[in-house]
C-alpha positions, 0 to 999 in steps of 0.5 A: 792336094798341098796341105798346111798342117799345124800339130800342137801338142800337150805339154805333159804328153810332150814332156814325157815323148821327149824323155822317152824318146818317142817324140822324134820317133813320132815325127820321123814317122810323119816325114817319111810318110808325108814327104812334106815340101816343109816342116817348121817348128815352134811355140805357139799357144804355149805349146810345142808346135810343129807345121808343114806342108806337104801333098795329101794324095787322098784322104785315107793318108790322114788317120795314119798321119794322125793317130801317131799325134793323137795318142802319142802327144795328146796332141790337135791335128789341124789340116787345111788346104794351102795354095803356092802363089802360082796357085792363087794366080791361076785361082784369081785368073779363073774368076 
């Protein structure tokens, strides 16, 4: 199922992952793991955020796409599901 997900991480916990260099480590590991369609990079909140979309094929990719977030940027995982406008056009035509 194509997924949204917004990442944002903790200012302090960013801060040291860049100095450290484990941040691009961190989301080089999402990309190879995730494939997503797309990733986009921002401040929202205040904070560094990143947001993709991207295939779940099941709902045990999620610890492992997280965890690295979690404990490595202190960092909010939030993940949605997202349709394409073919997919709202075949939603709409089945109501």
């Amino acid at each position: 199922m194509r997924m949204f997900l917004k990442v944002q991480m903790e200012v302090d916990a960013a801060n040291r992952a860049i100095k450290d260099g484990s941040l691009p480590k961190i989301v080089q590991g999402f990309m190879e793991a995730a494939k997503p369609e797309g990733v986009w990079f921002t401040a929202l909140d205040g904070k560094r955020t990143m947001v993709a979309v991207f295939d779940l094929a099941s709902p045990a990719q999620m610890p492992p796409l997280a965890e690295p977030f979690f404990t490595g940027l202190n960092a909010t995982f939030e993940l949605s599901p997202a349709m394409d406008a073919a997919d709202l056009q075949t939603g709409l035509s089945n109501l």
